[in-house]
C-alpha positions as CSV (number, residue, x, y, z in Angstrom):
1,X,0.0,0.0,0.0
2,X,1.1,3.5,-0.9
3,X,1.3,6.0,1.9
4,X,-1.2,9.2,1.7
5,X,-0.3,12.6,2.5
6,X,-2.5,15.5,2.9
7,X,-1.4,18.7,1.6
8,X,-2.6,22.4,1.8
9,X,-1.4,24.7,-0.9
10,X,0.9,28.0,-0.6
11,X,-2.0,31.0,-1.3
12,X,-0.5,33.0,-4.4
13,X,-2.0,36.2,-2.6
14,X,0.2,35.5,0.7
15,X,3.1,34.1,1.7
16,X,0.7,31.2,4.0
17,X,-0.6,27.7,3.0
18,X,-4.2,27.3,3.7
19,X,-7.6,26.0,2.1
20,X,-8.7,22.5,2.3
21,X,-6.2,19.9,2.4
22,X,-6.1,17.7,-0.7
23,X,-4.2,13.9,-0.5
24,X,-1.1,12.4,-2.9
25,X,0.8,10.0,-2.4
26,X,4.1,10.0,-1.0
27,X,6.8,9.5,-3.9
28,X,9.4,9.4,-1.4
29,X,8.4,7.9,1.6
30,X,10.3,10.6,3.4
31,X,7.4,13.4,4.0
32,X,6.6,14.8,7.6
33,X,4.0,17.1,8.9
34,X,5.7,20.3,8.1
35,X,7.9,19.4,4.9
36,X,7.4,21.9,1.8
37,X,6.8,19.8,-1.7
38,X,6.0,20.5,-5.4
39,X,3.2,19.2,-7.0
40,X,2.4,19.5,-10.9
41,X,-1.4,20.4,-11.5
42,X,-2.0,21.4,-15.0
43,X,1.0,21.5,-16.2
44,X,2.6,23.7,-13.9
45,X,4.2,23.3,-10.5
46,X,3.3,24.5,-6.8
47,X,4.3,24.3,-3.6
48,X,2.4,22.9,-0.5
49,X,3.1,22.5,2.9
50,X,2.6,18.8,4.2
51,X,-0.9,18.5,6.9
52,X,-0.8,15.2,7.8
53,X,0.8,12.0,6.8
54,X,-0.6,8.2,6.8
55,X,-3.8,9.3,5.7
56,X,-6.0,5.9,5.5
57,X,-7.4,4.7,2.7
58,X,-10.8,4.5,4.7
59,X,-11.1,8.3,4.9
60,X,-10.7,8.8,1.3
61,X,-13.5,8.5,-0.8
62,X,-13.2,5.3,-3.0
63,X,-13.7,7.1,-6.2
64,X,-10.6,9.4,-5.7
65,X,-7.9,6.4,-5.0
66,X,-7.0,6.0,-8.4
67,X,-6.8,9.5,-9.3
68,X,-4.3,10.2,-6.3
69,X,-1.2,11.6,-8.3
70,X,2.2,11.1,-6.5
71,X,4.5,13.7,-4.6
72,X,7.9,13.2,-6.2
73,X,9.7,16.5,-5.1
74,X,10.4,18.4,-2.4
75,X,10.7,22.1,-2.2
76,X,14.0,23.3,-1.9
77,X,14.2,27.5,-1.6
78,X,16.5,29.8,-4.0
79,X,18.6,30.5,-1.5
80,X,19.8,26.9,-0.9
81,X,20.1,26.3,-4.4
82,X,22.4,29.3,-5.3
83,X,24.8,27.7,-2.2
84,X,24.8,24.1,-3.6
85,X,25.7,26.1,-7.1
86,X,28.4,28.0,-5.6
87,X,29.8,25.3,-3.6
88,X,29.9,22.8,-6.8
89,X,32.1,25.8,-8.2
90,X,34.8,26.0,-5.8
């Protein structure tokens, strides 16, 4: 069985996650309650925070199971990835 996350997503108009929390499954096994991820919806990608992890499959409606798309990629800021750049450099 895959494990279920439940997400919330990051609110374009401020810099807070909130709405209704939607479930993926975890791609890496790794997620905690707290963790920032990318998820692709339409073709483009967006961050979320993670809500809760280990949803059961009992809470989610039937229907929904197969459509469940998969959490491959966490979030990683800017910031960080200008360091790792820089450091690869020296």
């Amino acid at each position: 069985m895959n494990r279920i996350v439940g997400v919330k997503f990051h609110r374009e108009d401020s810099a807070d996650f909130g709405g209704r929390e939607y479930n993926y499954f975890d791609g890496t096994s790794g997620f905690a309650v707290g963790d920032i991820a990318i998820v692709v919806v339409r073709d483009q990608e967006k961050k979320v925070i993670v809500t809760s992890v280990d949803v059961p499959e009992s809470k989610i409606d039937e229907r929904i199971i197969p459509l469940l798309k998969t959490i491959l990629k966490r979030y990683v800021p800017e910031e960080s990835k200008e360091k790792t750049e820089n450091t690869e450099e020296s």
